[in-house]
C-alpha positions as CSV (number, residue, x, y, z in Angstrom):
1,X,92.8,56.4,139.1
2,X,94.1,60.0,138.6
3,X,97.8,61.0,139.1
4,X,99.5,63.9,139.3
5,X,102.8,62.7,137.7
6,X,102.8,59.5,135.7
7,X,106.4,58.3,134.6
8,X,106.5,56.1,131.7
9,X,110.0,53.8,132.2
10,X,111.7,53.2,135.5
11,X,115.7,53.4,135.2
12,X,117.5,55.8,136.3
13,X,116.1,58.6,135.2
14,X,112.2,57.4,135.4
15,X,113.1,56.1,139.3
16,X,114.5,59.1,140.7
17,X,112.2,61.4,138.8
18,X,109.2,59.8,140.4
19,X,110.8,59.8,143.7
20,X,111.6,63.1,143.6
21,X,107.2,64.1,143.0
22,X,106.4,61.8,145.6
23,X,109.1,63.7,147.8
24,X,107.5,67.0,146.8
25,X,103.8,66.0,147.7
26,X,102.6,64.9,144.0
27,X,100.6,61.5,143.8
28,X,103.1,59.7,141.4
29,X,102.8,56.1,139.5
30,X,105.4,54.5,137.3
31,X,104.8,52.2,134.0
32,X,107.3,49.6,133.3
33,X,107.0,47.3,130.8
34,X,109.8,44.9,132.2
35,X,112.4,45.4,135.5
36,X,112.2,48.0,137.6
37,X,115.6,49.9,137.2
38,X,115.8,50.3,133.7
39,X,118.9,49.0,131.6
40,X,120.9,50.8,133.9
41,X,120.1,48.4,136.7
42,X,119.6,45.2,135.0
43,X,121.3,45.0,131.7
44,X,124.3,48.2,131.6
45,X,125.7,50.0,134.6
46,X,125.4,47.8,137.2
47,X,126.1,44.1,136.2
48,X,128.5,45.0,133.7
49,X,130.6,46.4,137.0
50,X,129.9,43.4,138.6
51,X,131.9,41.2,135.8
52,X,134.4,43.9,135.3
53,X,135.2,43.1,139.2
54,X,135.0,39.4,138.4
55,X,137.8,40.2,135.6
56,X,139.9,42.7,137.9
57,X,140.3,39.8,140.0
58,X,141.0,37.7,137.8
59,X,144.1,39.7,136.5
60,X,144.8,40.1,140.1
61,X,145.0,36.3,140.5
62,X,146.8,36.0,137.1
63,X,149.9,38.4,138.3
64,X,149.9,37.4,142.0
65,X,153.1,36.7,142.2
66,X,153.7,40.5,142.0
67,X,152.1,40.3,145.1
68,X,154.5,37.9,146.5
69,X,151.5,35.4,146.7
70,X,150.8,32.3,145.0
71,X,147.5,31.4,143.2
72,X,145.5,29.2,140.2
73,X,144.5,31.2,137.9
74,X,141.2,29.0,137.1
75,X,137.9,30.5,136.5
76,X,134.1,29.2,136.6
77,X,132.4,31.6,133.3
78,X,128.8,30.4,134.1
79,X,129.5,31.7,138.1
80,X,130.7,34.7,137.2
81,X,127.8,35.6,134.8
82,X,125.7,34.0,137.7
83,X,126.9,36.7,140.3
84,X,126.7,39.8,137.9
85,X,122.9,38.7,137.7
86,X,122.5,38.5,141.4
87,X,123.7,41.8,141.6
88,X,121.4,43.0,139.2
89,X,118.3,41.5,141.1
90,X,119.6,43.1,144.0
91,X,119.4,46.6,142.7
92,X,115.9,46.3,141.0
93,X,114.4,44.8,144.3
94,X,116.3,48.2,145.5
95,X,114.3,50.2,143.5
96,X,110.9,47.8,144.0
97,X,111.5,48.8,148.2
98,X,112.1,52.4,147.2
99,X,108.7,52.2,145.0
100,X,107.0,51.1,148.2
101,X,108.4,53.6,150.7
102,X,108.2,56.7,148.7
103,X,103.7,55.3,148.3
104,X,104.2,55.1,144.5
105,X,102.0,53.3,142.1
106,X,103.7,50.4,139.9
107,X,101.6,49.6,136.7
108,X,103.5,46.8,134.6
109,X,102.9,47.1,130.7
110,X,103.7,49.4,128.0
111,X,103.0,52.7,128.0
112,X,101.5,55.3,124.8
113,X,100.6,58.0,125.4
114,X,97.2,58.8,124.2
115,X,96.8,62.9,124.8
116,X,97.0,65.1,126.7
117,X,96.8,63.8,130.6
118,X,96.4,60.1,129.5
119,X,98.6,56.8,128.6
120,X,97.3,53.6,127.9
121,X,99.4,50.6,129.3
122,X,99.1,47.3,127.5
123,X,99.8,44.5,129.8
124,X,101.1,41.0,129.6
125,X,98.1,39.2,129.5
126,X,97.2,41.0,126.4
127,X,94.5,43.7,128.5
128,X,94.3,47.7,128.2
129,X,93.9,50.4,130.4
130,X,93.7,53.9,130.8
131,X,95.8,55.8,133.1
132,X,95.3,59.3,133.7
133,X,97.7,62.3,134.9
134,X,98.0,65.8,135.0
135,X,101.7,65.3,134.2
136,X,103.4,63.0,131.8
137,X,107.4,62.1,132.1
138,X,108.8,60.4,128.7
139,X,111.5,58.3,130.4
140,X,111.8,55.2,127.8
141,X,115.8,55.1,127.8
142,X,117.8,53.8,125.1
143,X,118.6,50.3,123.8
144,X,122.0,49.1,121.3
145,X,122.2,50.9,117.9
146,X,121.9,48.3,115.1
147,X,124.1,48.5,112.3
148,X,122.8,48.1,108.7
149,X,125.7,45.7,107.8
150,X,125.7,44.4,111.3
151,X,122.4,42.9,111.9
152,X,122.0,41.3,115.5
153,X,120.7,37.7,115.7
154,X,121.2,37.7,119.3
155,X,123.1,34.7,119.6
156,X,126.5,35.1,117.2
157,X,126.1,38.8,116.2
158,X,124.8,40.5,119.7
159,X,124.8,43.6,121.4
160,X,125.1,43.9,125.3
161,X,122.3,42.4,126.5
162,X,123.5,39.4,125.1
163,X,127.2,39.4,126.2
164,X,126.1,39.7,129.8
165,X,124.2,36.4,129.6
166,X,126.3,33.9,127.4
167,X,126.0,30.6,128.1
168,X,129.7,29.9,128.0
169,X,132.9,32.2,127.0
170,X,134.0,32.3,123.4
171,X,137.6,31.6,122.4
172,X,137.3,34.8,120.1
173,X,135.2,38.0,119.5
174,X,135.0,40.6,117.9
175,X,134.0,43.9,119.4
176,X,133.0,46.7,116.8
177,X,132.7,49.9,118.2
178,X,135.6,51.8,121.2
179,X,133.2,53.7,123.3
180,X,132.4,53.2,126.9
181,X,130.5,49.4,126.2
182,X,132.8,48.5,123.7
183,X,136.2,48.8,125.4
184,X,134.5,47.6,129.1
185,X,133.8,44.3,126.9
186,X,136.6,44.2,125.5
187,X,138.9,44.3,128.8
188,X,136.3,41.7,130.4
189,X,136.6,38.8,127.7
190,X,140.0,39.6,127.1
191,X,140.6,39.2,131.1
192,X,138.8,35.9,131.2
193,X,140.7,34.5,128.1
194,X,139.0,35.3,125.1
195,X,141.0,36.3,122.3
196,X,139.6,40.0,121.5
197,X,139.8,41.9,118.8
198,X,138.4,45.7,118.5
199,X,137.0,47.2,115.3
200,X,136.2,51.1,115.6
201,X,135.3,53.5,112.6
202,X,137.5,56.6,113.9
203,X,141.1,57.3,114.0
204,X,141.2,56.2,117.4
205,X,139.6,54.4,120.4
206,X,137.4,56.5,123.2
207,X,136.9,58.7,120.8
208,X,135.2,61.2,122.9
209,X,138.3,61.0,125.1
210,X,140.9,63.1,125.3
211,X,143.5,62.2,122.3
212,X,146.2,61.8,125.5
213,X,143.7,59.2,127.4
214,X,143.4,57.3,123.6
215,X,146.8,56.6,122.8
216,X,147.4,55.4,126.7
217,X,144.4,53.4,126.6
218,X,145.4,51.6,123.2
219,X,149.2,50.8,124.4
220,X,147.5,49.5,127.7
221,X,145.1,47.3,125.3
222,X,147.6,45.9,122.6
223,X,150.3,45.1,125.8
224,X,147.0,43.1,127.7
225,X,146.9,41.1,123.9
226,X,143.8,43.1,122.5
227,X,144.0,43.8,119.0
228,X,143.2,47.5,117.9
229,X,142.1,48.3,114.5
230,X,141.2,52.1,114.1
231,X,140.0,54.2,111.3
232,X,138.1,50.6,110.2
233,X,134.6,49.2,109.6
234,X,132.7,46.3,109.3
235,X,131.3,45.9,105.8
236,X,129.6,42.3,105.8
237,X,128.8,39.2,108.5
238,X,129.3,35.9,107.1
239,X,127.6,34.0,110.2
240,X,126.5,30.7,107.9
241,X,129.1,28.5,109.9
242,X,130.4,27.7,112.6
243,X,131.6,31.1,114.1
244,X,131.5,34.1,112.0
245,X,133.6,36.0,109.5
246,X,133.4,39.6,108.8
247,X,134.7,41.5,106.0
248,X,136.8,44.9,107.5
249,X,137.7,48.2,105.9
250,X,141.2,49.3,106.7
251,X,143.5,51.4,105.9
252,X,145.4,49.2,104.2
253,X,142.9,47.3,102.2
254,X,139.9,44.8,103.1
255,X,140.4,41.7,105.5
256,X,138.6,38.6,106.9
257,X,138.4,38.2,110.7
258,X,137.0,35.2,111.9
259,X,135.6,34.7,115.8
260,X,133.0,33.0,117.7
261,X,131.2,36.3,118.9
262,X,130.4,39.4,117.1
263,X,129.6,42.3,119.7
264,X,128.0,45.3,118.1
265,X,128.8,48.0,120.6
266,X,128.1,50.9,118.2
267,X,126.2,53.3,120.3
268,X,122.6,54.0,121.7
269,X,119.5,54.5,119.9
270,X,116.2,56.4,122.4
271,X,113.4,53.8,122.9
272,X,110.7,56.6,120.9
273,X,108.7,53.8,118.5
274,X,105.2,53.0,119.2
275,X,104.5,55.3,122.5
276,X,102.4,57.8,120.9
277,X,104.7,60.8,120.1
278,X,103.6,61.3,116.3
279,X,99.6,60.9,117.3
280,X,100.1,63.6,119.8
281,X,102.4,66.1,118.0
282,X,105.1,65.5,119.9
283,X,108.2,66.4,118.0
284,X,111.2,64.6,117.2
285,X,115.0,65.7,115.8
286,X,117.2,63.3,115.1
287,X,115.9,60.2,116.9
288,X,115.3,62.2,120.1
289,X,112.1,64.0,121.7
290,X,112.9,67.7,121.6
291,X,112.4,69.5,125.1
292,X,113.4,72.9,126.6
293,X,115.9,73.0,129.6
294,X,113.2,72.1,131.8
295,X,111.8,68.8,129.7
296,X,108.8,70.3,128.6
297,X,108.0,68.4,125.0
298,X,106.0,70.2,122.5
299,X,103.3,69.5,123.9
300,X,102.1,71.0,127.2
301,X,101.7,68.5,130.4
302,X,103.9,65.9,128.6
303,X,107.7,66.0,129.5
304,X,110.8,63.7,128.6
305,X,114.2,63.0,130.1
306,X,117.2,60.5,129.8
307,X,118.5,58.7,126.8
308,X,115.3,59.6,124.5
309,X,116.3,63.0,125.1
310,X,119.6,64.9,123.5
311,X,122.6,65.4,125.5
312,X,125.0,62.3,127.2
313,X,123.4,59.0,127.8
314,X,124.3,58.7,131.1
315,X,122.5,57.4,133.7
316,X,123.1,60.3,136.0
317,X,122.5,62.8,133.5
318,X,118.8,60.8,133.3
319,X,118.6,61.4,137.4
320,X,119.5,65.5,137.4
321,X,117.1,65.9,134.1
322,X,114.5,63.6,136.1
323,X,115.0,66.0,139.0
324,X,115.2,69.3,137.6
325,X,112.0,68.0,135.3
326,X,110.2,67.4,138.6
327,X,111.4,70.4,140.7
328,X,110.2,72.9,137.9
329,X,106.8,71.3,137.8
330,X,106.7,71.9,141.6
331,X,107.7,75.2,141.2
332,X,105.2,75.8,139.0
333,X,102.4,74.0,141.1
334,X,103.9,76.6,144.1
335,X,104.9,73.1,145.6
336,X,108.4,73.6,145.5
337,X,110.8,77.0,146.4
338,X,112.3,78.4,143.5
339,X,112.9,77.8,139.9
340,X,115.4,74.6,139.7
341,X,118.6,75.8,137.6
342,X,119.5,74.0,134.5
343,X,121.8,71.4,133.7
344,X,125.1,72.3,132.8
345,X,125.8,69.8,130.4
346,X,129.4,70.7,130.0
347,X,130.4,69.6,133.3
348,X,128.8,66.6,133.1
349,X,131.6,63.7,134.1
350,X,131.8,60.7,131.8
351,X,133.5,57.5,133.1
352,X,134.6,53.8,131.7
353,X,134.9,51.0,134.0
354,X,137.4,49.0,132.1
355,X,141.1,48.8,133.4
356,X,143.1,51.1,133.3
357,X,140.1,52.8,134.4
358,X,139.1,56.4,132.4
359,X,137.4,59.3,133.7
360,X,136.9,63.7,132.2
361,X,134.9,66.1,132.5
362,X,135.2,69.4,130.5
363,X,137.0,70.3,127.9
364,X,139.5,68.0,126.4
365,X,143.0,70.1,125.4
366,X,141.9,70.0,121.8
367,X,138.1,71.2,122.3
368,X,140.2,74.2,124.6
369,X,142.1,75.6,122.0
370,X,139.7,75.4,119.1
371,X,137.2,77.6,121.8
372,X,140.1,79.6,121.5
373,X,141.2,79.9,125.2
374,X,145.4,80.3,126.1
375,X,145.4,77.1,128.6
376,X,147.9,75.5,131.0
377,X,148.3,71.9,131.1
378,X,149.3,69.7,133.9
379,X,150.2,65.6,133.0
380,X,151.3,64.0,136.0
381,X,152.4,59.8,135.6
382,X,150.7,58.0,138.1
383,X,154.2,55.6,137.8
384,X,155.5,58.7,140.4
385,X,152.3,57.7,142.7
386,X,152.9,55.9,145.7
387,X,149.9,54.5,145.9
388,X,150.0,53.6,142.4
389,X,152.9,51.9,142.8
390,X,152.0,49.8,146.1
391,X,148.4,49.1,144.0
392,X,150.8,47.5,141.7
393,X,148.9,49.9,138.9
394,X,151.3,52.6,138.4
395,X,149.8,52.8,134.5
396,X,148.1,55.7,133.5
397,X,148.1,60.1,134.4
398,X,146.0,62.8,135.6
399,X,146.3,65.4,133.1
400,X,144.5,68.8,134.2
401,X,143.7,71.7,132.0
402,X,143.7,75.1,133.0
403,X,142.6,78.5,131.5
404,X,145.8,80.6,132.1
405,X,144.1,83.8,131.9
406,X,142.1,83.8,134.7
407,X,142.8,80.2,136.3
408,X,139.6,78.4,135.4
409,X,139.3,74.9,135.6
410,X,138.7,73.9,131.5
411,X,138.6,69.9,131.9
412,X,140.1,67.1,133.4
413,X,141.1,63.8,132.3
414,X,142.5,61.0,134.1
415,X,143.1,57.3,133.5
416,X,144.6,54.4,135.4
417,X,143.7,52.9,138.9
418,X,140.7,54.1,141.0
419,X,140.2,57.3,139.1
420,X,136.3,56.9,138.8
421,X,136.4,58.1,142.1
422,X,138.6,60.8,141.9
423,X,136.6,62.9,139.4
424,X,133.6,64.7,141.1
425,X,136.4,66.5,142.7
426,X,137.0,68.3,139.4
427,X,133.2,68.5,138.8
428,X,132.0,70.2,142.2
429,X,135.4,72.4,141.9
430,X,133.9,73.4,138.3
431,X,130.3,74.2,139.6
432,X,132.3,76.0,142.4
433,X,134.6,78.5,139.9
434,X,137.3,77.2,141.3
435,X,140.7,78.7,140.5
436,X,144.1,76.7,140.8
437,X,145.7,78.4,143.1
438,X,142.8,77.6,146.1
439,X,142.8,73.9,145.0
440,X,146.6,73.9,145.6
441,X,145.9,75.3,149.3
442,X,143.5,72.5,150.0
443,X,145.3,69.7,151.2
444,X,145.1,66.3,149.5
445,X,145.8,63.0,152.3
446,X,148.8,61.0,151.4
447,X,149.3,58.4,150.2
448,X,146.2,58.1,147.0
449,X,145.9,58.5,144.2
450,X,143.5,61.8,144.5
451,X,146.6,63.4,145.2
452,X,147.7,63.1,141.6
453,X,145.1,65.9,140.8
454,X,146.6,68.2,143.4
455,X,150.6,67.3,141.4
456,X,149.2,67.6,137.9
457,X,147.9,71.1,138.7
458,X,151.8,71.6,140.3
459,X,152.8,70.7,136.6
460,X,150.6,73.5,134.8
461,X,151.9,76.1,136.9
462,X,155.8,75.0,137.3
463,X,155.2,74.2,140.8
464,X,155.7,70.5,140.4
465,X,157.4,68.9,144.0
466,X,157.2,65.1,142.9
467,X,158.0,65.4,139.3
């Protein structure tokens, strides 16, 4: 059966993307060689926030006397991998209704594209077919980046996957790598009672983060009992024994650690082996499928989008490129308005779901200067936030950062209770051109901790009430 738009991969980005040409009139199918959702529903974004609630809780329970309550501080490991798996299923059968209502094709198997207009799916049972579509949409995602002196045997050296599904909590672990996965683990086991130590090869933690958000993160790490080596790497696994011991660079000289669990939290890799881009002509750079603003690939008819891709891997970075990807194929097939406009991938918000929680967009204070702008910068303590305060989580700040020439919004970044939720407002104000001045003559609701944006822009411009 001929398609019109045939997306290989179903997370985020492969999902919405196929939505979005059903929406717009084009008969649409999607190949998935396991889950529906992607890694993003069923292994990453959304059950690792269902165990990071588990272990938010669990803190909760562990300081209730704070509180003025009383309360065991027992937990059940098994249940609580048990209910971030439930959530899971509940998100890909999400997707599997959505599939159904939006009257698109589901082909199970793995897709390669064989030329122009056509993939071939193998499936389960070890049987080929042909599937045939005027457009093709590359949406394979990403899977954990494997380092050569940190092989993964999936059961005492692992990447996420695994540390979502262990069959009972180690007493120690070590987590190698301080990005978003990394430091969301770390928090988690750390929460439940593992003894955690992180390893991470720059100078410091989050290092995308600004160097503000870093620091505050780390003291908020080493006071929880996590222990922080920076500017180290893991040379050699030793995992003969029991548990295993790994040799570490640092700066002052080579040590042993020895843990249970090794988590290899060193990045993302694009899933581009074996689907057919090399037959085709279908270039590659640097491990990714090179594409123009809109997606198109080398070759004509065959698009790609998400974490095979360059740019953030973000799962809604993969939605916007799945829908501006789809939107400019409707405009060209005179089934859609106008020309979609391109992603702006410098206002593209990043967030980590540990606790204190961290959220930007923009540029970070250093990036500002070395653009060469003049800024203003606003830091506001969320200690000074009422509702910080009553949340019992007064750790963390909004810091804002401002070009003081004409007033434009540069960046945010924020980190402490709740601010995952606070950040589109800096993102929409971005898209917007937003200047200080009419952000300080929209009101802000008292008490929240949203309101902390509104008093760390007070802070750039000397017009600080509550500080």
């Amino acid at each position: 059966m001929a398609y019109d738009v045939l997306v290989i991969g179903s997370g985020p980005g492969g999902y919405v993307a196929a939505i979005r040409a059903s929406q717009l009139g084009f008969k649409t199918a999607v190949i998935e060689k396991e889950s529906l959702g992607g890694v993003c529903l069923n292994w990453g974004c959304i059950p690792t926030k269902a165990l990071l609630k588990s272990a938010q809780v669990m803190e909760y329970i562990k300081h209730a006397e704070a509180y003025g309550l009383e309360a065991s501080g027992k937990h059940n490991f098994e249940k609580v991998i048990k209910r971030s798996r439930g959530v899971a299923d509940k998100m890909s059968k999400g997707v599997q209704f959505l599939m159904k209502k939006n009257k698109i094709d589901v082909i199970m198997g793995f897709g390669k594209v064989q030329g122009k207009g056509k993939v071939e799916v193998s499936k389960a049972d070890g049987t080929k077919e042909i599937v045939e579509a005027k457009h093709i949409i590359i949406a394979t995602g990403g899977r954990s980046r494997e380092l050569p002196s940190l092989k993964q045997d999936g059961k005492k050296v692992i990447g996420y996957r695994e540390a979502m599904v262990l069959p009972q909590q180690p007493k120690s672990m070590i987590v190698v790598g301080s990005g978003a996965i990394g430091v969301e683990f770390a928090y988690f086991y750390n929460s439940m009672g593992t003894k955690v130590t992180i390893v991470e090869f720059m100078p410091r933690i989050v290092p995308v983060e600004d160097e503000d958000i870093s620091k505050e993160l780390e003291k908020s790490y080493k006071k929880s009992g996590i222990e922080v080596l920076t500017n180290s790497s893991v040379e050699a696994v030793d995992s003969s024994g029991n548990g295993v011991k790994a040799k570490v660079k640092t700066p002052n000289g080579e040590i042993t650690l020895e843990a249970d669990i090794v988590l290899s939290a060193a990045g993302v890799v694009a899933n581009i082996e074996g689907i057919g881009l090399e037959e085709n002509g279908i270039k590659t750079d640097k491990g990714r499928i090179v594409v123009d603003k809109f997606y198109q690939t080398s070759v004509p008819g065959i698009y790609a989008i998400g974490d095979c891709v360059p740019g953030q891997a973000l799962a809604h970075v993969a939605s916007k490129e799945g829908i501006i990807c789809v939107e400019n194929i409707g405009y060209a097939e005179k089934k859609y308005h106008h020309q979609p406009e391109a992603l702006d991938y410098g206002n593209v918000p990043g967030c980590t779901y540990c606790t204190p929680e961290i959220a930007s967009v923009g540029f970070t204070e250093k990036a500002a200067k070395e653009a060469g702008y003049e800024i203003k910068v606003g830091k506001f303590p969320l200690s000074v936030s009422g509702k910080a305060q009553a949340a019992g989580a007064p750790e963390g700040f909004v810091k804002v950062i401002f070009d003081a020439k004409y007033g434009e919004w540069l960046g945010t970044h924020m980190i402490g209770y709740n601010v995952t939720e606070m950040i589109a407002e800096t993102v929409v104000a971005r898209k917007l051109e937003t200047t200080y001045h009419e952000v300080l003559n929209s009101i802000h609701p008292h008490p929240t901790i949203s309101e902390g944006i509104k008093d760390a822009i007070e802070v750039a411009y000397g017009e600080a009430i509550h500080l």
